[in-house]
N, C-alpha and C positions, 0 to 999 in steps of 0.2 A: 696548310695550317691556318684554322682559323684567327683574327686576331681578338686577342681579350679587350681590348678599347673598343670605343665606339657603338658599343653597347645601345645607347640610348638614341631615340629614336629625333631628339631635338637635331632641327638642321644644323649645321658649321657654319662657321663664319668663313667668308673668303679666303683669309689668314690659314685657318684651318684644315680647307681644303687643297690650298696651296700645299700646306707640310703635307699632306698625307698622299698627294700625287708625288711628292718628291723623294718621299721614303719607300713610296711604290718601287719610283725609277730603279734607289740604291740596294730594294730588296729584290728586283730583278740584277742589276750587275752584279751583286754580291752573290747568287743563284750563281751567274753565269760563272765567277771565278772557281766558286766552288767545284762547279763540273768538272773544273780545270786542274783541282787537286790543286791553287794555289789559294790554300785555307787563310794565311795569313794577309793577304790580301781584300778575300770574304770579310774578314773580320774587320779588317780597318776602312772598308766599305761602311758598315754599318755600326762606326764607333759609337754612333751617337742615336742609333735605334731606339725607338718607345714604342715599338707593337711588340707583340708578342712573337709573331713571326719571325720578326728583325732581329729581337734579343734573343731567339732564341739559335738560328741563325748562326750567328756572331758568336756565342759562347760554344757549339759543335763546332763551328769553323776554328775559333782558339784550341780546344780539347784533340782534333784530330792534328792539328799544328804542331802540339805536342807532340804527340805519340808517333808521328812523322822523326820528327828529331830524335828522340829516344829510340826507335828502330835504327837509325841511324847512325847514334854514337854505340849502341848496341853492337853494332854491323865493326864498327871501328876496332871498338875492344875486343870482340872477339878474332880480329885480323891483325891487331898490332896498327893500325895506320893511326894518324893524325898524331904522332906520341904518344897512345895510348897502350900498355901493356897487352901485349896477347893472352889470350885467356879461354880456355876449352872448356875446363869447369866453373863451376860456382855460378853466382849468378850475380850477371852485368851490374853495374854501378849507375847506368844512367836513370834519369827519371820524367817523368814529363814535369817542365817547367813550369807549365799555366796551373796548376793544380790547386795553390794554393788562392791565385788569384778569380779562378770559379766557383773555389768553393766561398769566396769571402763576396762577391757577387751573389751569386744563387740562393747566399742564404739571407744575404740584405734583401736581395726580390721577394723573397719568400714570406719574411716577416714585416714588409712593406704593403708594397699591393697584389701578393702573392704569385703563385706561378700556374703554368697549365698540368697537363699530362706530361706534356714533352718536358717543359723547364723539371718537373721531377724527377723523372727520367734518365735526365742528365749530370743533374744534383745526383742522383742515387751512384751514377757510375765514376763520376765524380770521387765521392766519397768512399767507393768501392778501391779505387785506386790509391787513395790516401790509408790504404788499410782502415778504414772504421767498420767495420763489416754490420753492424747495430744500426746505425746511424741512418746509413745505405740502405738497408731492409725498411726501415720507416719510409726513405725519399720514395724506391717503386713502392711500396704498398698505396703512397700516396698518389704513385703515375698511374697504378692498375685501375684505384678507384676511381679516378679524374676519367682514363681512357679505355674500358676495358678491351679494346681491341690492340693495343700497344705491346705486340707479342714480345717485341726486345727486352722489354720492361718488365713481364713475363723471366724468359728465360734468364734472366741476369738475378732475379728474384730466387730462382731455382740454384744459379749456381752460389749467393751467400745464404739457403737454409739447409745446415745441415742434422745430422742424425738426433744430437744433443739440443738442439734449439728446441722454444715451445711453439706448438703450433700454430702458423699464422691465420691472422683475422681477415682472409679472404674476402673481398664481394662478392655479392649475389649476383651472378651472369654467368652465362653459359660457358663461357673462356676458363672458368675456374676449373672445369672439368677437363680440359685438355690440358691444364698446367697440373693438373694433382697426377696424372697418367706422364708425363713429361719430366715428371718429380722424382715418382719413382726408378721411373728408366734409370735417370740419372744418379741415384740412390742403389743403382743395382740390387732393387725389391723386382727382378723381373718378373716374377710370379703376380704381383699384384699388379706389375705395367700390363702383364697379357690382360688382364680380369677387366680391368678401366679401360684398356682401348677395345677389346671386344664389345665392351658396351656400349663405345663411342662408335663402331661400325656399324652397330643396328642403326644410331641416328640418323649416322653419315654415312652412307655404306657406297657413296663415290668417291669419298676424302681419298687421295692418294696418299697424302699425309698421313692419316690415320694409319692406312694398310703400310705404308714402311714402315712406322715405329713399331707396328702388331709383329710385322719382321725382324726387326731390330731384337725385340724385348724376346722372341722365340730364339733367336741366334746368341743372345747373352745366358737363355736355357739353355744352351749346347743343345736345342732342338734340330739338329743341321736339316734334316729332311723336312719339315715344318716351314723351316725358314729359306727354305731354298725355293720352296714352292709357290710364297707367296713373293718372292722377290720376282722371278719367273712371268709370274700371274701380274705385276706389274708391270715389268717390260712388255709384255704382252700388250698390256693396254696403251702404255705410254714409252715406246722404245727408246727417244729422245732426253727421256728422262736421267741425267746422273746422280741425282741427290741419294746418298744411298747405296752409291752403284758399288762403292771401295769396299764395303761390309761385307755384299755379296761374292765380291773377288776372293774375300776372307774365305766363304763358306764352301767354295768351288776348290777354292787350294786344302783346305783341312781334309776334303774327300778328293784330292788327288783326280779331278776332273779337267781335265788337261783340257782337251778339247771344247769344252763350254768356257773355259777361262780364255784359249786361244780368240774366238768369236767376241766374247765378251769386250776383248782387248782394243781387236780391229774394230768393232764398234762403238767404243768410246772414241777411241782416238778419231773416228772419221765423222764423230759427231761434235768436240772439242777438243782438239787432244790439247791445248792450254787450261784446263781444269785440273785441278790438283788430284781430284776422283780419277778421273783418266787415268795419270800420270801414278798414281798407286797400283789401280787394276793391272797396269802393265808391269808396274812391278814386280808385284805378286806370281805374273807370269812367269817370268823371268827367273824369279827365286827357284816355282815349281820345277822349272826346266835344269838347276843346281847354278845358272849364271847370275851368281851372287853378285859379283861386281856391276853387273850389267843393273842389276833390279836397284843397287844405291843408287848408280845415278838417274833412276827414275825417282827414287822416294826423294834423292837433294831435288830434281824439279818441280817436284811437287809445290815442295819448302821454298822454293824462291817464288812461286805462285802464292802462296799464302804460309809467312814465317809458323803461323799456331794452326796450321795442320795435326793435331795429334797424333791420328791414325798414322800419318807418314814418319814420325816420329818413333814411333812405336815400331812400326811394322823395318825402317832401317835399324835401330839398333838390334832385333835380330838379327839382319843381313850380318852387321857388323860382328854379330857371333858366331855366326857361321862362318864369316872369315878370319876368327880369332884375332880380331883387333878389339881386345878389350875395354881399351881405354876413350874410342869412338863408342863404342858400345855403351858404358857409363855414361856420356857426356849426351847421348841420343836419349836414353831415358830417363836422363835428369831434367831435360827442356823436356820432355813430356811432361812428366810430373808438376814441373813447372805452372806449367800451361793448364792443367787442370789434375789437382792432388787425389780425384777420385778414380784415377787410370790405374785399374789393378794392375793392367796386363803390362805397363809400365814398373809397377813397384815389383811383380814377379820378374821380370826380366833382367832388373837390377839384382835380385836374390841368388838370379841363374849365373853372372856375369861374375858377382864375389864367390859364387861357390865352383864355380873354375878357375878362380885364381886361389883357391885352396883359404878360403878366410871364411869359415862359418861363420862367426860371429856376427859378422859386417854381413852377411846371404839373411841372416834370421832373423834380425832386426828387420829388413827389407819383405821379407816372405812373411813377416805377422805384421806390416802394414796391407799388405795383397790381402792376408784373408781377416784383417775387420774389416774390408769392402767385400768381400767376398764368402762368408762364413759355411755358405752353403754349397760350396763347390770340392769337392773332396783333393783335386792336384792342388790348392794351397794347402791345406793338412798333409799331404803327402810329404810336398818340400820340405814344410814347417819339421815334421817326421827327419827325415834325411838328415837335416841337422843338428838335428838332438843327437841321433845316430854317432854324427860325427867328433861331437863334444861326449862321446860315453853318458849318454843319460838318459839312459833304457827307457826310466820311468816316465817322463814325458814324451818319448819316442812313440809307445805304446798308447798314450791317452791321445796321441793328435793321429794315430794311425786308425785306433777305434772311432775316432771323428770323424775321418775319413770313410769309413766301412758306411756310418750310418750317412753319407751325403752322397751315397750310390758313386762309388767305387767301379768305374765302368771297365778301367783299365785290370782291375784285381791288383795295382799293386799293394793294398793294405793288406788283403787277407796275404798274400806270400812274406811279406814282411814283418806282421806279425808273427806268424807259425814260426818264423826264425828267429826273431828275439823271444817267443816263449820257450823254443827249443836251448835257445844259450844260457837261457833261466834256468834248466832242466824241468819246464812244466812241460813234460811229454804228452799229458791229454791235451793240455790247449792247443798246441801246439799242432796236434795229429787232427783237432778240430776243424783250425782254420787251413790247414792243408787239405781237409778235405773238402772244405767249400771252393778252393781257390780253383781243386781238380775240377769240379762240377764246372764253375763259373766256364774255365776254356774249353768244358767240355757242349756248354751251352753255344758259345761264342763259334764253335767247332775248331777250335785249337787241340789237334788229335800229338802234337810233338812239341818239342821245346827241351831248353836245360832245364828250366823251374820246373816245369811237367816230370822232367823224371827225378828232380831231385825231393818233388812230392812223395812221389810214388815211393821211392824208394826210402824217404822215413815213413811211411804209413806203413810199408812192406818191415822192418823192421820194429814200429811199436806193434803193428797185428802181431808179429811172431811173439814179444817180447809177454804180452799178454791174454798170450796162448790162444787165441784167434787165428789158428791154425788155415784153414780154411779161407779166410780173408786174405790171408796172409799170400798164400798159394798164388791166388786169383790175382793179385796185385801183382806178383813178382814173375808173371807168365807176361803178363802185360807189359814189364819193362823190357822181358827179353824180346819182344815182336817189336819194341822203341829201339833198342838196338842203343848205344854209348858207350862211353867211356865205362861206366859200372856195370856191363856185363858181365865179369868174371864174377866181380863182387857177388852180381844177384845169382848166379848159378852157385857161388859155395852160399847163400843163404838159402835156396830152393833145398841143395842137397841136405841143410841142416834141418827145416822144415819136416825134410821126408823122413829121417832120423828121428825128430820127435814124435810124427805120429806114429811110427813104427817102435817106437816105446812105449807109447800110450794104449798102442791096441795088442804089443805080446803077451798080456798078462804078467804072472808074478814071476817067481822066479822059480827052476826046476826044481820038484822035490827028490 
């Protein structure tokens, strides 16, 4: 860090150079403690700093001092120790101490002889933590301009703008294009993150960075094949590489590729296995394999590597659903949420957890935070769907179900669940409509059997008859007997009724 003194090119006085060889020394030892993680020490090293380096120094080394103690008393309350209540849910009491005395510093600096990139930077996170979330968006705007390569200053930028704010007054440099593609990711606008970092690979087209987020942004499309490939085509290049590497475990477990997750595993682990990344992948394994208990204590090592791990957050309170301990399960994707409030797969998972303990109300409220991050992914409309279901109200069951249809419905559950709430409606064509898209859909899929397959078949086989589609009717109800069920009898006394009406249709009148 450069320092902002000393600017002019007039020699010092001896006096002078004396101080500035001496605040050398304390801005080496003060370095040196910092290395040491004793921040507090850093800081009273250089109480009495005047470069900018020093002060700048000195006020990170108080700020992480804090957040030191506050993981701390954190760690407490949630254990019960030190007298402190135990506490699973809600969120901790403690707070970082220095907070108010940096920002009452940072901002005298500021409107004194001002600050650098960094001093803003740190103002801004500063202020981030004070909750002023306005405030904090002016300090980095002011780091970005000062530094535009200050990528921290950057992403902390990204995480106070969101959907509702006006858009920001960017600088002119080239970093602003990697933060507007970085924005969106985080915005889950994946569709316009593919579009910006595609364009960022023609510039950059050895960026490794670039090529995982192009991944990233293709696996948040439920692209799996896309994004498997280009994860792939990264290890490839850079097999030592983890950044990244836990998303791809995602993608390998979603398509039940055992065997590349098994590989994936051993090779984190025998590349770090103290990375938090590691310690997921293995998880993930682990879950695949149904050794649920096994894969939590991978995702808690994670967490004691790095407490705001999301992903590991996330990805155990599953676990913890799968072992129906619901009440860990809650308390996992509330420190997600926590941690960052744009975690759909956090706020669906919470929807998942009250709608097993039979509380819609408490699931829907949660599942309509999941899909305003998500609006375009049709399994939040589904859930959101389910719930209505369950509070008797058709009517919006049906409008988050047709939601669902139009945000490509890959599963088919909207079309079977519609054709069933229009059928309890008694709208038999709509009904006999969307059962018969649903047949096509598993008929594309090559889904040749199932219950819902023949409990289609068999209202279609039924309104064909009912509306003398004779013929339709026939064709359909041949097809449930070769499915073989429970309604076989059924379909054979409606074949026999079938051959009854066309055999009254075609004997003419009556004898003269």
């Amino acid at each position: 860090l450069d320092d902002e003194a000393g600017t002019s090119d007039a020699p010092m006085s001896p006096a002078e150079e004396i101080g500035s060889r001496e605040e050398d020394d304390q801005l080496l030892l003060a370095k040196a403690y910092f290395d040491l993680n004793e921040f507090k020490r850093a800081a009273h090293a250089l109480r009495v700093a005047r470069g900018a380096s020093g002060r700048f120094l000195r006020w990170y080394s108080l700020f992480l001092a804090g957040q030191k103690r506050q993981a701390e008393e954190e760690a407490e309350e949630r254990s019960g120790g030190a007298g402190a209540p135990g506490s699973l849910l809600g969120k901790p009491r403690a707070s970082n101490q220095h907070l108010p005395l940096l920002n009452a510093e940072l901002t005298a600096a500021r409107e004194s002889e001002g600050l650098d990139g960094f001093g803003h930077y740190l103002h801004g996170i500063v202020l981030r933590e004070l909750a002023q979330p306005a405030l904090a968006r002016e300090a980095l705007l002011r780091a970005v301009s000062a530094y535009p390569c200050l990528w921290s200053a950057w992403t902390a930028l990204s995480s106070l703008s969101g959907a509702d704010e006006a858009p920001l007054e960017l600088p002119d440099t080239w970093v602003a294009s990697f933060f507007l593609a970085h924005q969106a990711t985080e915005a889950h606008d994946s569709a316009r993150a593919v579009s910006l970092y595609e364009s960022l690979l023609v510039q950059w087209p050895r960026s490794l960075h670039v090529q995982s987020q192009l991944a990233l942004a293709r696996y948040n499309l439920r692209d799996f094949e896309e994004a498997q490939q280009r994860f792939e085509e990264l290890l490839a290049e850079d097999p030592y590489r983890l950044d990244g590497v836990d998303t791809y475990s995602n993608i390998l477990y979603v398509r039940e590729e055992k065997r590349k997750l098994s590989a994936l595993a051993h090779s984190c682990v025998s590349t770090d296995k103290y990375r938090p990344e590691a310690c997921c992948v293995v998880g993930n394994y682990y879950s695949l394999k149904g050794a649920h208990e096994k894969a939590v204590l991978y995702f808690r090592r994670a967490l004691k590597l790095d407490a705001n791990f999301l992903s590991a957050w996330t990805l155990m309170g599953h676990e913890y659903v799968e072992l129906k301990n619901t009440a860990a399960a809650v308390d996992a994707y509330r420190r997600a949420v926590e941690i960052d409030a744009k975690d759909y797969r956090a706020w669906y998972g919470l929807g998942q957890t009250y709608e097993i303990l039979a509380m819609p109300f408490y699931a829907l409220f949660y599942y309509r935070k999941a899909t305003a991050l998500r609006p375009y992914d049709s399994r939040m409309w589904c859930a959101m769907a389910g719930c209505y279901k369950q509070l008797h109200r058709r009517d919006e069951a049906i409008q988050c179900y047709h939601r669902a249809e139009k945000n490509d419905d890959r599963e088919g559950i909207a079309f079977t669940e519609l054709a069933r709430l229009y059928r309890e409606n008694g709208e038999d064509a709509q009904a006999a409509g969307y059962y018969e898209r649903m047949v096509a859909q598993r008929e594309a899929h090559g889904e040749a059997v199932g219950k819902e397959l023949s409990e289609a078949l068999f209202f279609l086989c039924t309104h064909k008859k009912s509306t003398g589609d004779l013929d339709a009717a026939q064709t359909i109800g041949q097809r449930l007997l070769d499915l073989g069920g429970p309604e076989k009898d059924q379909v054979k006394a409606l074949l026999r009724d079938i051959q009854s009406q066309r055999k009254a249709g075609s004997g003419g009148g009556p004898p003269v």
